[in-house]
RODO-2510 file (C-alpha; in nm, 4 decimals, decimal comma):
residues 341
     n   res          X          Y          Z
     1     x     1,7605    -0,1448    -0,0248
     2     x     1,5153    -0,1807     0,2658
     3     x     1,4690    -0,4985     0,3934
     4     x     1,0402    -0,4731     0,3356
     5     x     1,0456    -0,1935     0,0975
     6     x     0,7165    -0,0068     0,1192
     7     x     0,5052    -0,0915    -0,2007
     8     x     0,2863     0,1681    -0,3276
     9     x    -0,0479     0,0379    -0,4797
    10     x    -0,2113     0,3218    -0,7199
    11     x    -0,5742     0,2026    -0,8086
    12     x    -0,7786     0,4749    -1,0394
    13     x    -1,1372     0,4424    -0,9673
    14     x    -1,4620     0,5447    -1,2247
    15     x    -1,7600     0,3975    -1,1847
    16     x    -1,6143     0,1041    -1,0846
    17     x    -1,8805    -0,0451    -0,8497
    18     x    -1,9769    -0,3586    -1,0139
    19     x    -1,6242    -0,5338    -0,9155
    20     x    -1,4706    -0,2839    -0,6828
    21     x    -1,5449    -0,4909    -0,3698
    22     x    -1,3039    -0,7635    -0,5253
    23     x    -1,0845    -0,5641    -0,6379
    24     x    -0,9847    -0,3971    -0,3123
    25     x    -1,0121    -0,7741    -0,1218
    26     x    -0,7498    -0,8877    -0,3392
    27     x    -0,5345    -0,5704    -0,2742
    28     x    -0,6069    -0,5210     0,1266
    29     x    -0,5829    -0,8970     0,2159
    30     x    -0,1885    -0,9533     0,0422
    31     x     0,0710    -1,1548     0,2073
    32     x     0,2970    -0,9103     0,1573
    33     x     0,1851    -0,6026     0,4405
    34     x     0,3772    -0,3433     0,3839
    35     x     0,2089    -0,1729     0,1209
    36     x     0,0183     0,1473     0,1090
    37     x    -0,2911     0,1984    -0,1215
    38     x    -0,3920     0,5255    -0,2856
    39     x    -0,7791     0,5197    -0,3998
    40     x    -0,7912     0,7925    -0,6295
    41     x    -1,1597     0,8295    -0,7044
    42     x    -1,1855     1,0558    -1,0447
    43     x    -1,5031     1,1871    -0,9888
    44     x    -1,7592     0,8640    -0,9910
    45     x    -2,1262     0,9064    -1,0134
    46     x    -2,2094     0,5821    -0,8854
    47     x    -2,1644     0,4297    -0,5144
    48     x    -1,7585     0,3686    -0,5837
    49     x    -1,6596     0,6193    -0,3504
    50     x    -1,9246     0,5230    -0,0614
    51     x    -1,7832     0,1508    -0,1189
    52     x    -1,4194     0,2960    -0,0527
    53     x    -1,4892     0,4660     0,2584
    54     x    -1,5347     0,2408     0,5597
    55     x    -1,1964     0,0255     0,3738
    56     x    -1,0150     0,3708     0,4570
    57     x    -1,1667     0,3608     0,7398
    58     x    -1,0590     0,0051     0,9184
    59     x    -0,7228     0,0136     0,6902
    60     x    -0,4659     0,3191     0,8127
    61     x    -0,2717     0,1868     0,4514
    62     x    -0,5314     0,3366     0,2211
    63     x    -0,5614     0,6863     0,1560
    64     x    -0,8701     0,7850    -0,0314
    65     x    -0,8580     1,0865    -0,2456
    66     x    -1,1722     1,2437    -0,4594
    67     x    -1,1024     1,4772    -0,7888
    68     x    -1,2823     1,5918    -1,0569
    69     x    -1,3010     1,3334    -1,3269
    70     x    -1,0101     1,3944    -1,5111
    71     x    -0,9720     1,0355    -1,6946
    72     x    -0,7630     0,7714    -1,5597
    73     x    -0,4025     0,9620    -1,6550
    74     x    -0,4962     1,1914    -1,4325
    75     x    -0,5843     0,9493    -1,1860
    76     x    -0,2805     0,7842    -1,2137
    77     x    -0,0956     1,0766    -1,1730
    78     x    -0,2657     1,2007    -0,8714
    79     x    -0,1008     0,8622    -0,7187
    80     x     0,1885     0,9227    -0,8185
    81     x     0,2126     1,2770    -0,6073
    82     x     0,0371     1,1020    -0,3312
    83     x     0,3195     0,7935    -0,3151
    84     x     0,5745     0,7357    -0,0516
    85     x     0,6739     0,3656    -0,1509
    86     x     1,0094     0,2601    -0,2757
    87     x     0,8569     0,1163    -0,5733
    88     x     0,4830     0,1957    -0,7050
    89     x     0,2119    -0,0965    -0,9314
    90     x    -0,0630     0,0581    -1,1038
    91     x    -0,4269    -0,2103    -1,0400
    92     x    -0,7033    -0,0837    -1,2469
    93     x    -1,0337    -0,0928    -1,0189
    94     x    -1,2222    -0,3566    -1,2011
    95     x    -0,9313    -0,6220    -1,2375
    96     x    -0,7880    -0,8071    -0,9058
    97     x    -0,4824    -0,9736    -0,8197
    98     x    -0,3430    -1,3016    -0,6432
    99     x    -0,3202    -1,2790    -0,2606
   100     x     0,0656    -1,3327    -0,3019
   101     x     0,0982    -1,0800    -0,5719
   102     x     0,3289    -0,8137    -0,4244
   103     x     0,5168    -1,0684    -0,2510
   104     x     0,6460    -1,2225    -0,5693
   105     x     0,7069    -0,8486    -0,7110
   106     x     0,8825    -0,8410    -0,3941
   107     x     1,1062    -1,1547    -0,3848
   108     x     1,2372    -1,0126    -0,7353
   109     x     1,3032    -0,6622    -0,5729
   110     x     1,5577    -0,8271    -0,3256
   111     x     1,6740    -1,0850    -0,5472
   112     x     1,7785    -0,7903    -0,8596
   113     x     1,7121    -0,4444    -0,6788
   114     x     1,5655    -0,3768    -1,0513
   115     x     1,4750    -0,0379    -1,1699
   116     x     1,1573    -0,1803    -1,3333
   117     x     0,9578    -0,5512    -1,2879
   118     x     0,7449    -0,7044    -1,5693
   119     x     0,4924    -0,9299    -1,4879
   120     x     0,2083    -1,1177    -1,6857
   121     x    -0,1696    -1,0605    -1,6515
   122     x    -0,4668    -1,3427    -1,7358
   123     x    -0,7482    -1,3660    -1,8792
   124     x    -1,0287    -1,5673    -1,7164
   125     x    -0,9415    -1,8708    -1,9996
   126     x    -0,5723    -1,8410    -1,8932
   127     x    -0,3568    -2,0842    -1,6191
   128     x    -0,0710    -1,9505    -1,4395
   129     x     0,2624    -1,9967    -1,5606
   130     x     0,5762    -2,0787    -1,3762
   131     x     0,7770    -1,8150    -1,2331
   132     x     1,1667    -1,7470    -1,3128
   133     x     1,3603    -1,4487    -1,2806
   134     x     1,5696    -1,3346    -1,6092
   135     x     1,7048    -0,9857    -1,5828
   136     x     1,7795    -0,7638    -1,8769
   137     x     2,1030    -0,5214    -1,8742
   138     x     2,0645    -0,1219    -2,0854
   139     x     2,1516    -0,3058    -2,4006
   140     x     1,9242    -0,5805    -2,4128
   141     x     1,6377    -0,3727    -2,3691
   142     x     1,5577    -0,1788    -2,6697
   143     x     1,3639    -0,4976    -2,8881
   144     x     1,1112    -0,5157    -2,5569
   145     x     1,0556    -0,1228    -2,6180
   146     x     1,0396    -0,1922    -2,9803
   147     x     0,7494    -0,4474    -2,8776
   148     x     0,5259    -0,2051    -2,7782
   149     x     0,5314    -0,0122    -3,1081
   150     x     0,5649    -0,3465    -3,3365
   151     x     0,3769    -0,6690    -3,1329
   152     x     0,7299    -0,8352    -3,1750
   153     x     0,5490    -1,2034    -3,1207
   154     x     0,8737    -1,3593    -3,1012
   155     x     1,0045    -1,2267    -2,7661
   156     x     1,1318    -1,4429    -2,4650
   157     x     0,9586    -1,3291    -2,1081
   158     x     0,6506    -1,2768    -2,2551
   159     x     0,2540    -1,4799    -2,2950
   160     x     0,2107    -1,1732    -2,5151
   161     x     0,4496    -0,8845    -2,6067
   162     x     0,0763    -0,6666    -2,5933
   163     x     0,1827    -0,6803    -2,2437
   164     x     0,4683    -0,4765    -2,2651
   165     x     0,2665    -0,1556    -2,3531
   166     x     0,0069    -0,1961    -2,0590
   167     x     0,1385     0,0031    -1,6958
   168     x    -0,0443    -0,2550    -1,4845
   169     x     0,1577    -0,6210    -1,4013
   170     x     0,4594    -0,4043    -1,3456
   171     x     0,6448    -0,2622    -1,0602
   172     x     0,8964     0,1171    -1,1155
   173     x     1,1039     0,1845    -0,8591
   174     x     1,0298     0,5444    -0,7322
   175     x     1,3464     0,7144    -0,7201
   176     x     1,3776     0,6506    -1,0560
   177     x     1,0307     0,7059    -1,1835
   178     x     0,8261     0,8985    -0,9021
   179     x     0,8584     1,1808    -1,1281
   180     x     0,7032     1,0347    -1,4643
   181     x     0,3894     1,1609    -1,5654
   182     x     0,0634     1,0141    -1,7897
   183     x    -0,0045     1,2465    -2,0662
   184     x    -0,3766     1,3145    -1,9832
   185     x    -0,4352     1,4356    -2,3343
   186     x    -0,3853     1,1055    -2,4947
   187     x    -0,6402     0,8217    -2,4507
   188     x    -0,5136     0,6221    -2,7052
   189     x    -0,2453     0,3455    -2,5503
   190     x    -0,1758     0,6046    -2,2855
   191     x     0,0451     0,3373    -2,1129
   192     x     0,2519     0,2894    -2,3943
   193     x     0,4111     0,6466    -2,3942
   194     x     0,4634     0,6158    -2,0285
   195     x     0,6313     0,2769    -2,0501
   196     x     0,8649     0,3804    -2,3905
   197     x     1,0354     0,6333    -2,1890
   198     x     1,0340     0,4264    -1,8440
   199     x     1,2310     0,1386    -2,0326
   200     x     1,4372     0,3617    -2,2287
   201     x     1,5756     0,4950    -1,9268
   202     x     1,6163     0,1861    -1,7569
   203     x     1,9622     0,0088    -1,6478
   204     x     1,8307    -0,3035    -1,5559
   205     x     1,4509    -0,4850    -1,5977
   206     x     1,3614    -0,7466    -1,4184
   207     x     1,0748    -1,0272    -1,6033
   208     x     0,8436    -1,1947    -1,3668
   209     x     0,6696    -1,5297    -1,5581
   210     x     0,4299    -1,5042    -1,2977
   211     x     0,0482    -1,4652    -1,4298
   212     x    -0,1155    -1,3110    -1,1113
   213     x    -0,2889    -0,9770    -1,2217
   214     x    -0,6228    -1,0597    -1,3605
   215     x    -0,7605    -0,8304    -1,6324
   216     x    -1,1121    -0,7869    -1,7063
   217     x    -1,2221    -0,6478    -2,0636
   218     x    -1,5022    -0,4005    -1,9788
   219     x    -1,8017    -0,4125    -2,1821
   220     x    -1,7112    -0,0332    -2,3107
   221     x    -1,3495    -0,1832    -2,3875
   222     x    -1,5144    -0,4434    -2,5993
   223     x    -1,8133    -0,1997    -2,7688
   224     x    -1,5186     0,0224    -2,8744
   225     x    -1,7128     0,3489    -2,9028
   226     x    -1,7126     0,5674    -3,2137
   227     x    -1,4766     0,8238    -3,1878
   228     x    -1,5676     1,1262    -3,4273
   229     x    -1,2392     1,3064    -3,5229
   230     x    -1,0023     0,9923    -3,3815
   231     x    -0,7208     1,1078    -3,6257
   232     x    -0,6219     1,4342    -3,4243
   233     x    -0,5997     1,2132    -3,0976
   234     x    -0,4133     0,9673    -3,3010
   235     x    -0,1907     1,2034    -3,4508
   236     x    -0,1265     1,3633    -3,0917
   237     x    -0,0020     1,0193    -3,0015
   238     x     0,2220     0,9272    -3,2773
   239     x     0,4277     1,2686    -3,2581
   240     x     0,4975     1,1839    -2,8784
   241     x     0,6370     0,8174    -2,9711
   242     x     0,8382     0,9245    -3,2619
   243     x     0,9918     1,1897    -3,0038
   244     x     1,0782     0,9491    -2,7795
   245     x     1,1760     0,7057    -3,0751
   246     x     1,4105     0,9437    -3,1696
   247     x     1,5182     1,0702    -2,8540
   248     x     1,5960     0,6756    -2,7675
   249     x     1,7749     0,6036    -3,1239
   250     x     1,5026     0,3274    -3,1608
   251     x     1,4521     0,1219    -3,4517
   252     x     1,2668     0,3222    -3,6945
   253     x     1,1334     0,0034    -3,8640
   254     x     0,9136    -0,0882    -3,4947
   255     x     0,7881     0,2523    -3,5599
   256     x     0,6970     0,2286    -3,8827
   257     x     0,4904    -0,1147    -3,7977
   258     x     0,2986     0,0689    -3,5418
   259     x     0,2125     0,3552    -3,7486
   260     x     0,0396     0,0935    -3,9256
   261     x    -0,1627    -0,0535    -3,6875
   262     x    -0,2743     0,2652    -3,5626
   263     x    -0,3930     0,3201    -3,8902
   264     x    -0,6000     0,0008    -3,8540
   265     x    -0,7059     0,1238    -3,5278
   266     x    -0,8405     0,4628    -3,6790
   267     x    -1,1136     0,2238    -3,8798
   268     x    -1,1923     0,0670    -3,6210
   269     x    -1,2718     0,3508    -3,3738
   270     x    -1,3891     0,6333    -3,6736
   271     x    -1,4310     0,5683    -4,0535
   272     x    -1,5502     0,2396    -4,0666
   273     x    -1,6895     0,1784    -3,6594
   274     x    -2,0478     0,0232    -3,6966
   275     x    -2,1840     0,3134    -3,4867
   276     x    -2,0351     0,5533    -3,7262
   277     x    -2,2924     0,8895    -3,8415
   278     x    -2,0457     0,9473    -4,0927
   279     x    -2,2511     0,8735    -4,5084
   280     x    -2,0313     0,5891    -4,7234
   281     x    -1,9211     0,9016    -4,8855
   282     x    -1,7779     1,0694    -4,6119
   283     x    -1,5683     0,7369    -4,4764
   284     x    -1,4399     0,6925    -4,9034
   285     x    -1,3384     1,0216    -4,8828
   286     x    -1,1457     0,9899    -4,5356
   287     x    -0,9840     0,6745    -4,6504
   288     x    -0,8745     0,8775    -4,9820
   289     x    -0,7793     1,1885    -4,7843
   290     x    -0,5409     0,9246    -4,6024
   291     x    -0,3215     0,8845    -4,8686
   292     x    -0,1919     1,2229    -4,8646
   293     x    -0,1749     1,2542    -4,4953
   294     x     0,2224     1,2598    -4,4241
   295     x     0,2259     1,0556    -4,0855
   296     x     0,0427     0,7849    -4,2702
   297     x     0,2070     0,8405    -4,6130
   298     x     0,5350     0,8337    -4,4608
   299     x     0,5311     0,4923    -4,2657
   300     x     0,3739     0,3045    -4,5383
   301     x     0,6625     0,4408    -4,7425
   302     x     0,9340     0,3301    -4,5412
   303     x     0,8204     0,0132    -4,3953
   304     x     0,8941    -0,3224    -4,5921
   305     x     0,6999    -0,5834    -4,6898
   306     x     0,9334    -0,8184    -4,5394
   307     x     0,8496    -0,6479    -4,1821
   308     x     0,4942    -0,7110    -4,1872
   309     x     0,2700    -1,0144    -4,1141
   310     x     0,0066    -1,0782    -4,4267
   311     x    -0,2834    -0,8939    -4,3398
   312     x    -0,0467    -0,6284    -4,3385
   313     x     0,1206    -0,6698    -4,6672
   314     x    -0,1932    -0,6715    -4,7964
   315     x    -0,2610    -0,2990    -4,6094
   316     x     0,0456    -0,1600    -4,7181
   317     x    -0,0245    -0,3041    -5,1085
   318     x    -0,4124    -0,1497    -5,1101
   319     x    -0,2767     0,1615    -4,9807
   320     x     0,0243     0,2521    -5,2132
   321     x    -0,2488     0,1274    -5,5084
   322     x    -0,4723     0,4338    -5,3283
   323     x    -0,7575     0,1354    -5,3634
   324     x    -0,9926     0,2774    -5,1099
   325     x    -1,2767    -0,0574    -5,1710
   326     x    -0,9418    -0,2964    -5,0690
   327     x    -0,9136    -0,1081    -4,7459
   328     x    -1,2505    -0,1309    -4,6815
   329     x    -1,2753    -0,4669    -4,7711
   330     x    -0,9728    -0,6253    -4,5710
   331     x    -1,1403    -0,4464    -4,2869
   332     x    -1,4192    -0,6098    -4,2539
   333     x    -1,2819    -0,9298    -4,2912
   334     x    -1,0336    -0,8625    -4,0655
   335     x    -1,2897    -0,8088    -3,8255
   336     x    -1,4859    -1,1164    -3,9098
   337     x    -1,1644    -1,3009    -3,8722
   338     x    -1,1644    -1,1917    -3,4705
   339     x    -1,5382    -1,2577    -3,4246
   340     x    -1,5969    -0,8379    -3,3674
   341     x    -1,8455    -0,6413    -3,4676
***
């Protein structure tokens, strides 16, 4: 274990030039020095790029690489090829991070030599919490990958077990993981399928209760675009985590539960978004064609009742009842309930 270990610091960068600048001043200004930074600009059309150049410039730690825009898997993956660091953190290009950020990640590399850190992120409204160090062994892993699937709420480590299926707050150790890839084909949770298998093949994870990535909801992250044919993406998605699932011999139940939120999710980004073009007759008929779809059909078979929290229950009842106008309906209040639109 090297006494410094190089950290490599992957930031994707679209469009990003509304907080770029602070972005890169939290990254370039760390404690912690011995870190290299890989800009991988995926083909912005505003001044992101022109911002990154004189940083390259007066900092012989960046490297700044330009590609086609390829979405941010791609980008991600670019860094990976491009990394030489003994461990590598993913920083998304409109978020920031403490100025002592690394050198926490770092105190916990030399405390556990861990094959993967898991830190906390904040929201503006959120206060730092006090760091420890726990350390999970192989078999006390699998209910944190089962979190990812299932929002397991009830998890020690964690401000929110949401945070387990997000790549950023985290640090892999590269000769472990320098290999793992983004699927670029899936936008949906795309740092949940690389995080399944990264914990699954884990020996040892280290938890950091140390809140200082800050994450910034984008406007487009909060609009949620309508996404016309969502359930082939969706599907896509689902077949890679029940490979791993079963690869893994994970709990089939956490599965299950996720199946069911993605279901949730598909209303939210297709049949039932407020930007939709599809008629009322179109998203009834989508919501009815549902019911016959195996993925779906399947999970709301074989998950219980007990498993689920009450909106749920209430899903899983209004589907086996085929009662398209419940599904509708607990929609929309659902979405009340969270102040979205």
């Amino acid at each position: 274990m090297d006494f410094e270990p190089l950290i490599s610091i992957i930031v994707p960068i679209f469009n990003a030039e509304k907080y770029l600048k602070e972005c890169l001043e939290s990254i370039i200004n760390q404690t912690y020095k011995n870190i290299e930074i890989l800009l991988i600009n995926d083909g912005s059309s505003d001044s992101s790029l022109d911002m990154c150049k004189p940083y390259a410039i007066k900092d012989e730690r960046i490297v700044l690489y330009t590609q086609k825009n390829g979405g941010v898997s791609s980008a991600r993956n670019r860094g990976l090829l491009l990394s030489h660091g003994s461990f590598f953190t993913f920083i998304d290009s409109d978020d920031y991070i403490d100025i002592d950020y690394i050198e926490k990640y770092v105190d916990i590399i030399k405390l556990n030599n861990p094959d993967i850190i898991i830190g906390t992120f904040l929201s503006s409204k959120e206060n730092n919490k006090n760091k420890k160090y726990p350390v999970l062994v192989k078999d006390e892993i699998e209910p944190y990958i089962s979190a990812i699937m299932d929002n397991n709420p009830n998890l020690e480590y964690l401000n929110d077990s949401s945070e387990m299926g997000y790549s950023t707050s985290k640090l892999f150790k590269s000769k472990k993981y320098i290999n793992s890839r983004f699927d670029p084909k899936i936008t949906l949770r795309e740092d949940a399928i690389f995080n399944i298998q990264a914990f699954s093949e884990a020996y040892n994870i280290s938890f950091l209760e140390y809140s200082g990535y800050h994450y910034r909801q984008s406007l487009e992250m909060t609009t949620k675009k309508f996404k016309e044919n969502y359930i082939n993406e969706i599907e896509y998605f689902l077949l890679q985590v029940k490979t791993l699932w079963e690869r893994f011999n994970l709990p089939i139940a956490s599965y299950n539960k996720g199946v069911l939120y993605a279901y949730m999710f598909w209303l939210k980004m297709e049949v039932l978004h407020g930007h939709s073009t599809y008629s009322k007759a179109i998203k009834h008929d989508l919501i009815l064609n549902s019911f016959s779809i195996s993925f779906w059909k399947d999970a709301f078979k074989n998950i219980s009742y007990n498993n689920l929290s009450i909106p749920y229950k209430v899903l899983k009842l209004f589907y086996d009842l085929h009662y398209v106008g419940g599904i509708e309906l607990l929609y929309v209040c659902s979405i009340k309930m969270k102040g979205e639109h």
